[in-house]
C-alpha positions as CSV (number, residue, x, y, z in Angstrom):
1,X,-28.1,25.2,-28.7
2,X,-24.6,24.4,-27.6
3,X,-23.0,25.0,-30.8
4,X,-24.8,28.0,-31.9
5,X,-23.2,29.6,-28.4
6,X,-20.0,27.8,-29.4
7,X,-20.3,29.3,-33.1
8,X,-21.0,32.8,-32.1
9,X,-17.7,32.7,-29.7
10,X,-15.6,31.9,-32.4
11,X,-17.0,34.9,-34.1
12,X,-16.0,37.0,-31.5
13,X,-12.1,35.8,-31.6
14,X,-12.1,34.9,-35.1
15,X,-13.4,37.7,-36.8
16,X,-12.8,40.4,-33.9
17,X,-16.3,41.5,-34.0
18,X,-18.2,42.6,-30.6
19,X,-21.6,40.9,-30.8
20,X,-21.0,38.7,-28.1
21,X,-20.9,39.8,-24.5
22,X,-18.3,39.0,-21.9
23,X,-20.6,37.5,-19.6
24,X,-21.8,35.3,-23.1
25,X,-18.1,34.4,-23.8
26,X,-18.0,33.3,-19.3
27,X,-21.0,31.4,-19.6
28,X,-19.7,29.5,-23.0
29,X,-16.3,28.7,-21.6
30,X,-18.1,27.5,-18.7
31,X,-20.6,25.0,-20.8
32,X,-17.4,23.9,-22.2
33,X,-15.6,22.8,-19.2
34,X,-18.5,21.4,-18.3
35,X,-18.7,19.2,-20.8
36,X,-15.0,18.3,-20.3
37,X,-15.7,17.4,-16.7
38,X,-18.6,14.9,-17.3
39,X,-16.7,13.1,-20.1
40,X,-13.4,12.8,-18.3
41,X,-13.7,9.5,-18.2
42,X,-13.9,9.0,-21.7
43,X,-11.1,11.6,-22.5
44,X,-8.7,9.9,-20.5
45,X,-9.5,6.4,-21.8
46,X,-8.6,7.8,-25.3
47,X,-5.6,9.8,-23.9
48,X,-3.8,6.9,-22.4
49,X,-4.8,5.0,-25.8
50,X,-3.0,7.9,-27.7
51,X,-0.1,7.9,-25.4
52,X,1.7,4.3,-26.4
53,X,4.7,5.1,-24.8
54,X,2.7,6.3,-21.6
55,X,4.6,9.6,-21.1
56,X,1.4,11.3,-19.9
57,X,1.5,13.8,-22.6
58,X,-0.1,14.1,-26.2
59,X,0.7,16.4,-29.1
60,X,-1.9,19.2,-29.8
61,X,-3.0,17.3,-32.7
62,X,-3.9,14.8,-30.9
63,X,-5.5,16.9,-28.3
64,X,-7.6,18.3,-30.6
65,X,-8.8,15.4,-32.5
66,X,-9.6,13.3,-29.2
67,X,-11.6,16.6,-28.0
68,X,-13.6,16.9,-31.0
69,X,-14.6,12.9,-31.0
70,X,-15.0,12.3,-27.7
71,X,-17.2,15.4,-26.9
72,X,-18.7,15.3,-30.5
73,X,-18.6,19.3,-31.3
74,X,-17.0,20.2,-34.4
75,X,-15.2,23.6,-33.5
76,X,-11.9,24.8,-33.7
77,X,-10.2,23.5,-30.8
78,X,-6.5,24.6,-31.8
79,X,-8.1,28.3,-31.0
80,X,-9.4,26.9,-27.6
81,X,-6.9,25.4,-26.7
82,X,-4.9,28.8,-25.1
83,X,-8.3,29.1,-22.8
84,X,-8.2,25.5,-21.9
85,X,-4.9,23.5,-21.5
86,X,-1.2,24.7,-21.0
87,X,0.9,23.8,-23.2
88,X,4.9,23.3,-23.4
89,X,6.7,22.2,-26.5
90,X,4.3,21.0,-28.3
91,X,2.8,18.6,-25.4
92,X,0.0,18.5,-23.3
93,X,-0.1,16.9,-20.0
94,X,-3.5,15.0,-20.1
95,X,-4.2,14.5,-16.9
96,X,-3.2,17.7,-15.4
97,X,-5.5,19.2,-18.4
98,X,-8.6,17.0,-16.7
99,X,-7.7,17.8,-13.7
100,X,-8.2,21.4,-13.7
101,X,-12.0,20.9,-14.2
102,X,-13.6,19.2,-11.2
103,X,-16.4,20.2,-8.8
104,X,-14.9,21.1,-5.7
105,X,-16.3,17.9,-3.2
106,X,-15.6,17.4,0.9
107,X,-12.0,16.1,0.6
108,X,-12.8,13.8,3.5
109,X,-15.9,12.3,1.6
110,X,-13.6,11.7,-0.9
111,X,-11.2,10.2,0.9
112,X,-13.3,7.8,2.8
113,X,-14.7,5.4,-0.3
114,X,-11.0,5.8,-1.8
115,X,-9.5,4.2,1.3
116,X,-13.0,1.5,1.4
117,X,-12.3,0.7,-2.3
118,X,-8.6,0.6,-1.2
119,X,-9.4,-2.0,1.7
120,X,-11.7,-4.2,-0.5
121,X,-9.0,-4.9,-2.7
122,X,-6.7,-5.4,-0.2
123,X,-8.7,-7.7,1.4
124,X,-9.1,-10.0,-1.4
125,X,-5.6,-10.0,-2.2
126,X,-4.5,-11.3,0.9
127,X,-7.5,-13.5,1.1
128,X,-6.2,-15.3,-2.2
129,X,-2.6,-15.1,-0.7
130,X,-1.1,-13.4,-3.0
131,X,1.6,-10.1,-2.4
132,X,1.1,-6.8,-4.0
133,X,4.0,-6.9,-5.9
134,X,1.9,-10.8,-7.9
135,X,-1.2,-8.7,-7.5
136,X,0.3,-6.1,-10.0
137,X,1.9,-8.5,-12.3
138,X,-1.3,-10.1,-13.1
139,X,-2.7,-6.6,-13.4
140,X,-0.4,-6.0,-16.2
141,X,-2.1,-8.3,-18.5
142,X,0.4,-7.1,-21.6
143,X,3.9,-7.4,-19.3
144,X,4.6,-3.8,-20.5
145,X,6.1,-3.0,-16.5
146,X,2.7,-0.8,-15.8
147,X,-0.8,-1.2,-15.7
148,X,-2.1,1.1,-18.5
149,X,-6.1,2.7,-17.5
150,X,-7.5,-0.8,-19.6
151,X,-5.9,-2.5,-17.9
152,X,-7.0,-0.7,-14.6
153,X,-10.7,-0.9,-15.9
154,X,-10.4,-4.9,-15.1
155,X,-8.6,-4.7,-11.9
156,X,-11.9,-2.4,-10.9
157,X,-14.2,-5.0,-12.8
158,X,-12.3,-8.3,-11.2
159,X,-12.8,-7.1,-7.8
160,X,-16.2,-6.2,-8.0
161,X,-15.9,-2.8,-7.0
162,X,-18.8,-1.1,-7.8
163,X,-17.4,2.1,-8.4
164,X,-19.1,4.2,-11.6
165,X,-16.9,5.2,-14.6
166,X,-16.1,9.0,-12.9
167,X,-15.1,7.2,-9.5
168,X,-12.5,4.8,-11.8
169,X,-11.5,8.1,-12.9
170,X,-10.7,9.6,-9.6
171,X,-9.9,6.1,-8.6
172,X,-6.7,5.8,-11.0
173,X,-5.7,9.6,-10.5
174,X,-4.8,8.9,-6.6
175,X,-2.6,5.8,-7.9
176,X,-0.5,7.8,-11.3
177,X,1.6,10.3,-8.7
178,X,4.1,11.1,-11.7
179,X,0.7,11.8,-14.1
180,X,2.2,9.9,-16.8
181,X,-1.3,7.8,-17.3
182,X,-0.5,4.4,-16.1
183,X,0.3,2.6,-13.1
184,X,4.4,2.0,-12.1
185,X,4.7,-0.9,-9.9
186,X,6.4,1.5,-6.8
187,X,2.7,4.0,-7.3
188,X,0.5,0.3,-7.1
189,X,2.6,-0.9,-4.2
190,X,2.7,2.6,-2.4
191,X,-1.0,3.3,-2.8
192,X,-2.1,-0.6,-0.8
193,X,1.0,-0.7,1.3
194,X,-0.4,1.1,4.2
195,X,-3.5,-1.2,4.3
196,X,-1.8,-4.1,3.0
197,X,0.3,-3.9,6.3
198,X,-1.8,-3.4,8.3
199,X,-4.7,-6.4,7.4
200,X,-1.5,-8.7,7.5
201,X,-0.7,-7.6,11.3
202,X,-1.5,-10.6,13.2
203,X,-1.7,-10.7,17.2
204,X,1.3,-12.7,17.3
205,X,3.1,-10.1,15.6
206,X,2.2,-7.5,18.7
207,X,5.1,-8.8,20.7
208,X,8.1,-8.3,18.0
209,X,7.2,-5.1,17.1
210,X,7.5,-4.0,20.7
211,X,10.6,-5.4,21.1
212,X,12.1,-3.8,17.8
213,X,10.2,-0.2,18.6
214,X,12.0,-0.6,21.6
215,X,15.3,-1.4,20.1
216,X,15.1,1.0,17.2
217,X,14.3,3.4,19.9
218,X,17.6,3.0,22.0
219,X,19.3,3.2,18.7
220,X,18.0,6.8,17.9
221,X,17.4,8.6,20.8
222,X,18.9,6.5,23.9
223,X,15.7,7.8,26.0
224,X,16.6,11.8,24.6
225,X,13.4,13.1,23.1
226,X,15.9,15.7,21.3
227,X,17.4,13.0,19.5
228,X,14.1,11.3,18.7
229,X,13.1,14.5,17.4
230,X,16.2,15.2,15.1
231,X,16.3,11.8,14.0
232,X,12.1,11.9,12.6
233,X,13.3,15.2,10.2
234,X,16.5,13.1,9.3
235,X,14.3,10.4,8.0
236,X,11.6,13.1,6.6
237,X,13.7,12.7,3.5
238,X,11.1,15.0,1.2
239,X,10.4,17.8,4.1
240,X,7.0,17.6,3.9
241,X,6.6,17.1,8.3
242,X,5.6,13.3,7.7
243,X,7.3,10.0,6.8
244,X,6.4,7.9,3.8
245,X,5.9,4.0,5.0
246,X,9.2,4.0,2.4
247,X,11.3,7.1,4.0
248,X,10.4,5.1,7.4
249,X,11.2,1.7,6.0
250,X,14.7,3.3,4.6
251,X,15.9,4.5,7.9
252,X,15.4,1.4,9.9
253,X,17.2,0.0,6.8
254,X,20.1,2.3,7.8
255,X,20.1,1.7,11.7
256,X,18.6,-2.1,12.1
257,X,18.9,-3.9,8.8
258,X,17.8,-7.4,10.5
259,X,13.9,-6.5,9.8
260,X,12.5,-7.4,6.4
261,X,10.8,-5.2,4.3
262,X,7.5,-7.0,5.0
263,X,8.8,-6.7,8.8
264,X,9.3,-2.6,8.5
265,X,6.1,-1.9,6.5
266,X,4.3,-3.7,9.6
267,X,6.1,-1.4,12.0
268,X,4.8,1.6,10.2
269,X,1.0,0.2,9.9
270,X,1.7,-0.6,13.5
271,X,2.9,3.3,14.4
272,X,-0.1,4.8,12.1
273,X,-2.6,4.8,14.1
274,X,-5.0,6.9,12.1
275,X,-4.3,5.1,9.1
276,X,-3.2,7.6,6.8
277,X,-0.5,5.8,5.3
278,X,2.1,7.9,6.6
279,X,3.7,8.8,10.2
280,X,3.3,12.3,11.6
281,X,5.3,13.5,14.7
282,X,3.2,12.8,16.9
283,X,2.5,8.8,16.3
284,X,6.5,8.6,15.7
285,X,7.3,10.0,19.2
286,X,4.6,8.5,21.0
287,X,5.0,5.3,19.8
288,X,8.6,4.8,20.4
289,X,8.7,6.8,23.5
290,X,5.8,4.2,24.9
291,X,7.7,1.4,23.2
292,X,10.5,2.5,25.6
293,X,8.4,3.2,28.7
294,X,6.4,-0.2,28.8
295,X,7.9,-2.4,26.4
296,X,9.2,-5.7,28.9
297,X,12.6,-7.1,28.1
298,X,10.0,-10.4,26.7
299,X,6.7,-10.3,25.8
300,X,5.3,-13.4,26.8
301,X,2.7,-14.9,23.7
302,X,2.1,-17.9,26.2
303,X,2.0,-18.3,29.8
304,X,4.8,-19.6,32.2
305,X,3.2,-22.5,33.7
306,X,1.9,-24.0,29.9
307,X,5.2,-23.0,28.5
308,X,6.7,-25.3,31.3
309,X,4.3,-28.2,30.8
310,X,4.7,-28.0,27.0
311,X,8.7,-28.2,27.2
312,X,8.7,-30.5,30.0
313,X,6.8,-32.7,27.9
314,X,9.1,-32.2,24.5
315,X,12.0,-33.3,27.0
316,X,10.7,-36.1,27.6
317,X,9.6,-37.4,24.5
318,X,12.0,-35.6,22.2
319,X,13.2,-39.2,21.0
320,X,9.8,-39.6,19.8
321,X,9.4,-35.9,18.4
322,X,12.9,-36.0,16.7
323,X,12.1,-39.1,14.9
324,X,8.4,-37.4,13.8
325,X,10.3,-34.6,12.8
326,X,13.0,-36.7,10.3
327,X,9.9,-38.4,9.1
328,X,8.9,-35.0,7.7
329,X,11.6,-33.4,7.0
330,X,11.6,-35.9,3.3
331,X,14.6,-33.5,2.3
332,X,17.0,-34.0,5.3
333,X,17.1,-30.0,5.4
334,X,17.4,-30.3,9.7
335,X,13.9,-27.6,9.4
336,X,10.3,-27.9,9.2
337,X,7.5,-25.1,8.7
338,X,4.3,-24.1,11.3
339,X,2.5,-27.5,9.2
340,X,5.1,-29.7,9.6
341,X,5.6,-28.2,13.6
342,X,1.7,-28.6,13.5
343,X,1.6,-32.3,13.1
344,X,4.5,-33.3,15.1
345,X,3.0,-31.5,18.2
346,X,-0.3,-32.5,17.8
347,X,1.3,-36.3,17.6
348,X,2.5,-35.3,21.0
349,X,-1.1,-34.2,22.9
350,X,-2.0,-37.4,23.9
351,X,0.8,-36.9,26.3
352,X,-0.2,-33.4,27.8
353,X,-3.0,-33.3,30.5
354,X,-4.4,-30.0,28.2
355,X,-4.0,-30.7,24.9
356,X,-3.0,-27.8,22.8
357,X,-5.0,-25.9,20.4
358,X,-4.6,-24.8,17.1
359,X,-3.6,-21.1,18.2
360,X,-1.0,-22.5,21.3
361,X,0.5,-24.8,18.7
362,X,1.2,-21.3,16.6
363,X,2.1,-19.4,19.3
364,X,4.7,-21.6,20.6
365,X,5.7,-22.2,16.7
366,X,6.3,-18.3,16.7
367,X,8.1,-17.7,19.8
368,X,10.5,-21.2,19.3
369,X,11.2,-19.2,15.4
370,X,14.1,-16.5,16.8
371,X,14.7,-15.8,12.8
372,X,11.2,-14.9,11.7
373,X,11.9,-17.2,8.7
374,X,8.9,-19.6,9.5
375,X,11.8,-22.3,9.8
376,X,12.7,-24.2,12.8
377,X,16.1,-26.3,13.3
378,X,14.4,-29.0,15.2
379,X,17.6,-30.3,16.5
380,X,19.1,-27.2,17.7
381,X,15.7,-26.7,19.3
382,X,15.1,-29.8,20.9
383,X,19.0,-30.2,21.8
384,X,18.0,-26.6,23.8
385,X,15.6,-28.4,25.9
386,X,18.2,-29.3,28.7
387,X,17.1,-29.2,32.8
388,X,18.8,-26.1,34.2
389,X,19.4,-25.0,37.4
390,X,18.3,-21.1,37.8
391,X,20.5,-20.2,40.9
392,X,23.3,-20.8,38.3
């Protein structure tokens, strides 16, 4: 049985006799890390349980105790522990310690349900309409500032994943970079951002982000691909030939700080085109080297001849719009949102040979919004609305 092997290895190093083999002593360390490998899931539930202050380490007491519970073998695990787990004053690093025992799997396997599982969640966050940063503080149920592995367990079971107990395992390890054994808020934002940003790309965000790849471009490089080149290792702020969405988002900090952070994690989700959650040379200089190219002084979200029926007809019945417009605006703050914009333009339809749509209504909404606040002045903007003469 298991612990007869296990008994007559202890012989061996307890006693310094030589009836066991060193292919027998191989094949029982190997049972061993077996064993550790199928119940990681287990041992790291009762690590993080152990480790209140969330440090990621335990003492070798503690090591040993959670060992010989978890796996149920009654051995001496203080004398296995030099074959097993490093050790540095007095601590053990839990997860590095599970870590080490793992069958070797396709890394892009792998990869490929971590970033569906990471998508599904993503998903139904922004389809409740909440941001990460509300998705995580109702993930941390006990307002510690992380979300500990129980609490993790219910994120996996509230969104329905699916995933076994070893995928949670694997799950949790891609989130807990500093292996401390729970979640930061910085590791729970940086492990959705990339999808995050992406899902909440809409089409009529396609024509800003040209226009501020283009500026950020003249900003950096003024057309020199040198520059554009020396700048990307500038930003590479951890030398590891890539950008972070956050080294990205930091440098266009630093040269443009008009874009929001919401704005400058789009831009990198925009320039990501394989959607690894991070920028490699090649996306970075193609991107703002085509944003440069081809990128028109304004991109046009609607066309000429409907932008000039739609303003010709605000002109002429701005009396009536202004007073919808006041009507709304119950707070006398001179601004109304896309809803309020909604129902003071569809109040003014019955006037336009094509009525607009829902999707015109936004458009125009967007391009009228300079700010990107989701605010319009309504009498700045109709006050605008003046015949001009072009030769002028």
């Amino acid at each position: 049985s298991l612990n007869i092997t296990y008994t007559q290895y202890f012989a061996e190093i307890l006693e310094n006799t030589k009836t066991v083999s060193k292919d027998q002593k191989n094949e029982t360390l190997n049972r061993l890390r077996d064993r550790i490998y199928l119940h990681r899931h287990p041992l790291y539930l009762a690590f993080t349980e152990a480790d209140t202050y969330h440090t990621g380490m335990v003492n070798e007491e503690q090591w040993t105790q959670i060992l010989s519970k978890v796996l149920n073998l009654d051995i001496n695990w203080s004398v296995m522990r030099s074959y097993l787990a490093d050790i540095a004053d007095g601590y053990i690093c839990y997860s590095v310690f599970l870590d080490r025992y793992r069958i070797p799997i396709n890394k892009e396997l792998t990869l490929a349900w971590m970033n569906k599982t990471t998508q599904s969640i993503v998903a139904k966050i922004i389809a409740k309409g909440d941001s990460l940063k509300k998705a995580f503080d109702e993930s941390d149920t006990n307002k510690d500032g992380v979300v500990s592995y129980l609490e993790f367990l219910e994120i996996v079971k509230k969104y329905d994943l699916g995933l076994t107990e070893e995928q949670t395992f694997d799950f949790m390890r891609s989130f807990d970079s500093d292996n401390n054994g729970s979640i930061d808020p910085t590791e729970f934002i940086n492990r959705f951002i990339a999808d995050f940003s992406r899902a909440s790309i809409k089409d009529e965000d396609q024509s800003w982000m040209q226009r501020a790849l283009k500026s950020i471009a003249k900003i950096i490089s003024g057309h020199k691909k040198k520059k554009l080149k020396k700048s990307f290792k500038k930003f590479d702020q951890d030398k590891d030939g890539e950008l972070s969405y956050e080294e990205f988002s930091k440098a266009i900090t630093k040269l443009d700080p008009q874009y929001t952070e919401v704005e400058r994690f789009k831009l990198a989700a925009y320039i990501d085109s394989n959607s690894s959650g991070k920028l490699s040379w090649k996306e970075f200089r193609k991107a703002f080297k085509f944003a440069i190219k081809h990128a028109p002084e304004e991109v046009e979200t609607l066309s000429q001849n409907l932008l000039q029926q739609i303003f010709r007809c605000i002109h002429q019945n701005r009396v009536h719009l202004l007073r919808v417009f006041r009507s709304i605006d119950i707070l006398n703050t001179q601004k109304v949102n896309i809803d309020e914009f909604k129902i003071a333009l569809e109040a003014m339809n019955q006037f336009l040979e094509k009525p607009l749509d829902e999707t015109q209504i936004k458009k125009l909404h967007y391009a009228i919004d300079k700010d990107k606040d989701g605010l319009i002045e309504y009498e700045k903007f109709l006050d605008c609305l003046e015949v001009a003469d072009l030769k002028v």
